[in-house]
C-alpha positions in Angstrom: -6.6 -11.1 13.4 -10.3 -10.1 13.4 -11.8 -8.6 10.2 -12.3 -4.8 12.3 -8.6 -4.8 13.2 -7.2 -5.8 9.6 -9.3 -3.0 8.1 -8.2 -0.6 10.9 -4.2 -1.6 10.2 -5.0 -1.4 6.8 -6.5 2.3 6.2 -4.0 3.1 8.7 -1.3 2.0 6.6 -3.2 3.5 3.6 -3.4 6.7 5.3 0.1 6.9 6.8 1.5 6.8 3.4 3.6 9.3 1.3 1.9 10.2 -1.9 -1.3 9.4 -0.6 -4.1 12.3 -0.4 -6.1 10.2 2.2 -5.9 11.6 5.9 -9.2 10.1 6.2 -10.2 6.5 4.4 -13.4 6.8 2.5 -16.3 4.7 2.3 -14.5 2.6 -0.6 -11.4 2.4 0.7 -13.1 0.8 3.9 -15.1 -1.7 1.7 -11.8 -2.5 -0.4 -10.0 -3.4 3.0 -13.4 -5.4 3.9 -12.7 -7.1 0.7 -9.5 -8.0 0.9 -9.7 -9.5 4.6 -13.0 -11.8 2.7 -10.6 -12.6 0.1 -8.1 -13.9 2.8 -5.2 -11.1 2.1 -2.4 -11.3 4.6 -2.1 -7.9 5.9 1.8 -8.3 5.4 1.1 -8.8 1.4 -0.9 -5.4 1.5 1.7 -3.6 3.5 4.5 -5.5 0.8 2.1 -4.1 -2.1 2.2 -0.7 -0.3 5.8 -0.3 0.0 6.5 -1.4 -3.8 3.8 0.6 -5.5 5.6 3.6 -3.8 9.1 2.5 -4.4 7.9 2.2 -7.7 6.4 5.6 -8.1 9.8 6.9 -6.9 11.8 5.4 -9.2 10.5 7.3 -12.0 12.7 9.6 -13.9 13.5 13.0 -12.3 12.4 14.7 -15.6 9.1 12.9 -16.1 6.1 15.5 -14.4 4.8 14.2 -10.7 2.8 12.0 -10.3 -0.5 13.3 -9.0 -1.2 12.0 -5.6 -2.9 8.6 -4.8 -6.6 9.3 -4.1 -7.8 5.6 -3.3 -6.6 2.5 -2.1 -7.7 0.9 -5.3 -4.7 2.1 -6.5 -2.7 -0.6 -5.1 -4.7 -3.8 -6.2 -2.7 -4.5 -9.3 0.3 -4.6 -7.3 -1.4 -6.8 -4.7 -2.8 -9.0 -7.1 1.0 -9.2 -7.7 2.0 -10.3 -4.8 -0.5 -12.9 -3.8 1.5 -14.8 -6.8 5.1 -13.9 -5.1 5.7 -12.2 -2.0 9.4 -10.5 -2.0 12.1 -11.3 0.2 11.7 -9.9 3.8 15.0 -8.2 3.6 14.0 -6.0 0.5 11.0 -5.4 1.9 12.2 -3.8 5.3 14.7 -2.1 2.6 11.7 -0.6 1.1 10.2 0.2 4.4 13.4 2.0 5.0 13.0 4.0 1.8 9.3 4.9 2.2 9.8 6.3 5.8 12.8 7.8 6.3 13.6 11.5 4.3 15.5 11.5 1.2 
């Protein structure tokens, strides 16, 4: 995969998201995803990083306030950083896919 189509599937992930105030990525966000094809980030680990950060988010306490909504992909570094150590189990990450896009 070239560097212009991981950035595209990227902010298109990024932007596709729940939670996410992005309909648009911003100049940042685009430089993050340049960063993190130069860094040599599978797109599957940002996608992976994606789906737990939310699952994450979701799996605070119903009582707690909401969460305001994510306003950059920076957001989800820590959780990537994360990942590049140990990627999850295919199965629980189409489980979290699952989650993320279907209606609860």
């Amino acid at each position: 995969m070239n560097r212009t189509d991981y950035v595209r599937g990227v902010l298109t992930l990024y932007c596709g998201l729940p939670h996410t105030a992005a309909r648009r990525p911003s100049p940042s966000d685009r430089r993050l995803a340049e960063q993190l094809f130069d860094q040599g980030i599978p797109l599957a680990t940002v996608e992976a990083a994606f789906l737990l950060a939310l699952a994450r988010r979701a799996g605070r306490p119903p009582e707690l306030p909401p969460l305001p909504f994510v306003r950059s992909l920076a957001y989800f570094l820590p959780v990537v950083e994360e990942l590049r150590r140990s990627l999850p189990d295919l199965r629980y990450l189409a489980y979290l896919r699952s989650r993320v896009t279907s209606p609860t």
